[in-house]
RODO-2510 file (C-alpha; in nm, 4 decimals, decimal comma):
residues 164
     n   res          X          Y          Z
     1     x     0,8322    -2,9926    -2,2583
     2     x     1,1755    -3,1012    -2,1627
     3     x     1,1881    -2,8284    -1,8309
     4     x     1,4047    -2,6036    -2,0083
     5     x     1,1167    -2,3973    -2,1718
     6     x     0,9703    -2,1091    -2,0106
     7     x     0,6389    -2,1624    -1,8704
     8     x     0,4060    -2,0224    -2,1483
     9     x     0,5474    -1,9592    -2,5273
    10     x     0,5236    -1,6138    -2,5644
    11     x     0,6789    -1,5346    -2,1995
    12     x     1,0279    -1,4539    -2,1811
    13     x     1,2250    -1,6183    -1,9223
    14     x     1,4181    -1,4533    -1,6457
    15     x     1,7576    -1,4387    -1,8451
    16     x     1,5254    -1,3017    -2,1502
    17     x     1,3947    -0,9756    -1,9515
    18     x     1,5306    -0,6839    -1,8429
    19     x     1,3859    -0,4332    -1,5596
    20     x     1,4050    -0,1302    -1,4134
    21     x     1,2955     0,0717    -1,1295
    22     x     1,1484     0,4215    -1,0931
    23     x     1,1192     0,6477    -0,8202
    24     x     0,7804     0,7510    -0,8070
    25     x     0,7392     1,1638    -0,7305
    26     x     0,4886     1,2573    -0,3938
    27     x     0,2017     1,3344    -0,6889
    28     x     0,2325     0,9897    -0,8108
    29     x     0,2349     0,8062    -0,4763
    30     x    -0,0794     1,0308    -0,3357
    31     x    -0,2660     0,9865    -0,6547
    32     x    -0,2535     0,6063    -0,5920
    33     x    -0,2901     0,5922    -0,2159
    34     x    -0,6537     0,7858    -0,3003
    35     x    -0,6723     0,4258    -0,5740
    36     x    -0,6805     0,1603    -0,2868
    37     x    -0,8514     0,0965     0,0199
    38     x    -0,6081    -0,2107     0,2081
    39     x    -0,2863    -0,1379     0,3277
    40     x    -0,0435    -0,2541     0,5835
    41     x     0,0237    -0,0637     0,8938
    42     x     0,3891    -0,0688     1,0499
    43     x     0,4062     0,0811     1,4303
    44     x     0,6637     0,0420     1,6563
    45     x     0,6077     0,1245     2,0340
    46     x     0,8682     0,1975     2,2492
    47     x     0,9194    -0,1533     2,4380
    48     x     0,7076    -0,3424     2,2228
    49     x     0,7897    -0,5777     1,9323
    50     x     0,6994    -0,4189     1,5563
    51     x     0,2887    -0,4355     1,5098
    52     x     0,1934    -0,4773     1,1818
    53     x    -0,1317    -0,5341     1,0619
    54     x    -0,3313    -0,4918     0,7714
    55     x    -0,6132    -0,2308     0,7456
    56     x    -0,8535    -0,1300     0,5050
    57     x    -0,9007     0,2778     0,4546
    58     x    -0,9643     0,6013     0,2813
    59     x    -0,6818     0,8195     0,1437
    60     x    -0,8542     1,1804     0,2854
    61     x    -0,7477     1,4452     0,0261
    62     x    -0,7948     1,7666     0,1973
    63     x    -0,5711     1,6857     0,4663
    64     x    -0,3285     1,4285     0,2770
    65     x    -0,3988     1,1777     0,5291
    66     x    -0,4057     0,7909     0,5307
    67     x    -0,7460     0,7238     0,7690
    68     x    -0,8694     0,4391     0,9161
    69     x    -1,0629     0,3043     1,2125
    70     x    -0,9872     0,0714     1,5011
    71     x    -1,1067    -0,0738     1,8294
    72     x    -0,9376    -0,1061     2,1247
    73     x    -0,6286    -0,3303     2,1373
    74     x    -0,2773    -0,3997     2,0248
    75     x    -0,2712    -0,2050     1,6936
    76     x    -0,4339     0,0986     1,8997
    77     x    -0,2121     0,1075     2,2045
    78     x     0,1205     0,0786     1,9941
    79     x    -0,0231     0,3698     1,7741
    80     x    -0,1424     0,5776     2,0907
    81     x     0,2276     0,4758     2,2521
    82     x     0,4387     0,5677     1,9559
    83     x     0,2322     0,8423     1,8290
    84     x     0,3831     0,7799     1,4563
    85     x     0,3143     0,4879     1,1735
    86     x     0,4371     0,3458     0,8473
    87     x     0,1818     0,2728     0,6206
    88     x     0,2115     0,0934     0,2771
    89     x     0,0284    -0,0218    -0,0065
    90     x     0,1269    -0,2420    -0,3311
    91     x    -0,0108    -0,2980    -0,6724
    92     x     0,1639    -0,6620    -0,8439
    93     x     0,1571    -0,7776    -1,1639
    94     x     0,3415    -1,1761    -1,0707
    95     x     0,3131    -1,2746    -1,4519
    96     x     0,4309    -0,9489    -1,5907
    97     x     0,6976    -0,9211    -1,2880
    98     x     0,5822    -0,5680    -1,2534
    99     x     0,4167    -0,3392    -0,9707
   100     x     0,4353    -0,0505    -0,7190
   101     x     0,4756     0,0333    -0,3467
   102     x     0,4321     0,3128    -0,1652
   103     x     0,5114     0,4269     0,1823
   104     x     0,3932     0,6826     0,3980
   105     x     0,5707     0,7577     0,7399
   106     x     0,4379     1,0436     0,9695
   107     x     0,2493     1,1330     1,3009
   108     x    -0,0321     0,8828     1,3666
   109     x    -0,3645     1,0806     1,5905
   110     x    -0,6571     0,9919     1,7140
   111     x    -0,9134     1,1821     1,5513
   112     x    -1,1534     1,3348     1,8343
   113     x    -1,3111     1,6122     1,7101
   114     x    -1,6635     1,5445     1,6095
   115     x    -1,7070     1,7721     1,3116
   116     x    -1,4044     1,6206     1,1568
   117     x    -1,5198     1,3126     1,2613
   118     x    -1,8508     1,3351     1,0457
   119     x    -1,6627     1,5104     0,8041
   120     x    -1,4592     1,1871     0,7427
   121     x    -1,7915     0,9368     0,7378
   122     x    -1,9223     1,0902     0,4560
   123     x    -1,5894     0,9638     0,2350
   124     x    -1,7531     0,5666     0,3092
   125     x    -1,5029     0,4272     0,5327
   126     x    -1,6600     0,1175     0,6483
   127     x    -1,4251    -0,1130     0,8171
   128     x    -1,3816    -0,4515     0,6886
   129     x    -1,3091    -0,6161     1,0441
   130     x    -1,5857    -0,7187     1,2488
   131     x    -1,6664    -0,5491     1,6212
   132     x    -1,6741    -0,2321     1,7097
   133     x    -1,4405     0,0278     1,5646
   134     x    -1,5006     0,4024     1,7574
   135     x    -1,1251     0,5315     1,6992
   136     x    -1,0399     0,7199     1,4167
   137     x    -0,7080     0,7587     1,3442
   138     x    -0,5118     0,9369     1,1095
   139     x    -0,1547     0,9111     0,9456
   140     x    -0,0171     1,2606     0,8130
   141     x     0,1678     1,2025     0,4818
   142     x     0,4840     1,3412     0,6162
   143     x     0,7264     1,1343     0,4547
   144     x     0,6230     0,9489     0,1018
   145     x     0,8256     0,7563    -0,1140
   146     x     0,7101     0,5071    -0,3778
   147     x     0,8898     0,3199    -0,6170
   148     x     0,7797     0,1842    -0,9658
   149     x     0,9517    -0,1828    -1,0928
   150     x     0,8986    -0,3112    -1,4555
   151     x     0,9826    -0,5667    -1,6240
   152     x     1,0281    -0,5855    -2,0165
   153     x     1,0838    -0,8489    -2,2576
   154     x     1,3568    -0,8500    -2,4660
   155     x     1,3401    -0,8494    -2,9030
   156     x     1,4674    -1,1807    -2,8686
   157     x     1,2066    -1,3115    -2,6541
   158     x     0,9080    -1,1989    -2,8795
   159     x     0,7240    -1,4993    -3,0537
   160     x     0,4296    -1,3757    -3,3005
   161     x     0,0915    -1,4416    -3,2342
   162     x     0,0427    -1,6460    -3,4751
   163     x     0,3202    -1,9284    -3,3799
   164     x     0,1304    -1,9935    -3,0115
***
């Protein structure tokens, strides 16, 4: 290889592809929140530098809610200060130069009532984190946006199986 090449044979380099980005409709971007279970949460408390942190959770359909659980501490106090969140999740595809994000902004709760409550354990949320996690919280999916990037080869850039 003289460094000129791309990586593989068969892969187009950057000059040889062409992408394009599509805005994902709220159907879309629910369906694959209830696909995941790790996403990042974005607060920002009044006074207090951005918290983000990554959180594993369930995507409850019946109320179109992002749900997770938490302990005591930094992530909890900004969310009980602010009393709203941004929430996102990603799917990549770094060889293909592909993938997906979506973003949910809305009013972040503490879930108290114990029906709902038991309601919610039966969808499996079992927190990844060690210690002790009694707060449920909730995001509403008041605001949701996703967006959709691909990546496609160009004719000239396609080298038949059978030359690799």
């Amino acid at each position: 290889m003289t460094g000129a090449e791309p990586y593989c044979r068969g892969m187009a380099d950057d000059s040889e592809r062409t992408s394009h980005l599509v805005e994902l409709d709220r159907d879309e971007c629910l369906r694959l929140l209830a696909t995941t279970n790790l996403g990042r949460l974005a607060v920002n408390a009044p006074g207090w530098p951005p918290v983000i942190r990554p959180v594993n959770y369930v995507f409850d359909e019946s109320s179109k809610s992002v749900v997770f659980r938490s302990g005591r501490g930094s992530k909890f106090i900004a969310l009980v200060l602010s009393g709203q969140a941004a929430f996102e999740i990603d799917g990549i595809d770094p060889v293909g130069q592909a993938g997906w994000s979506v973003i949910v902004i809305g009013a972040a709760e503490e879930i108290s009532n114990v029906a709902e409550v038991h309601r919610l354990e039966q969808l499996g949320l079992r927190p990844w984190a060690p210690g002790h996690k009694p707060h449920w919280i909730r995001i509403r999916t008041t605001v949701v946006s996703g967006r959709r990037i691909a990546a496609e080869a160009t004719r000239s850039s396609f080298v038949p199986p059978e030359t690799l």
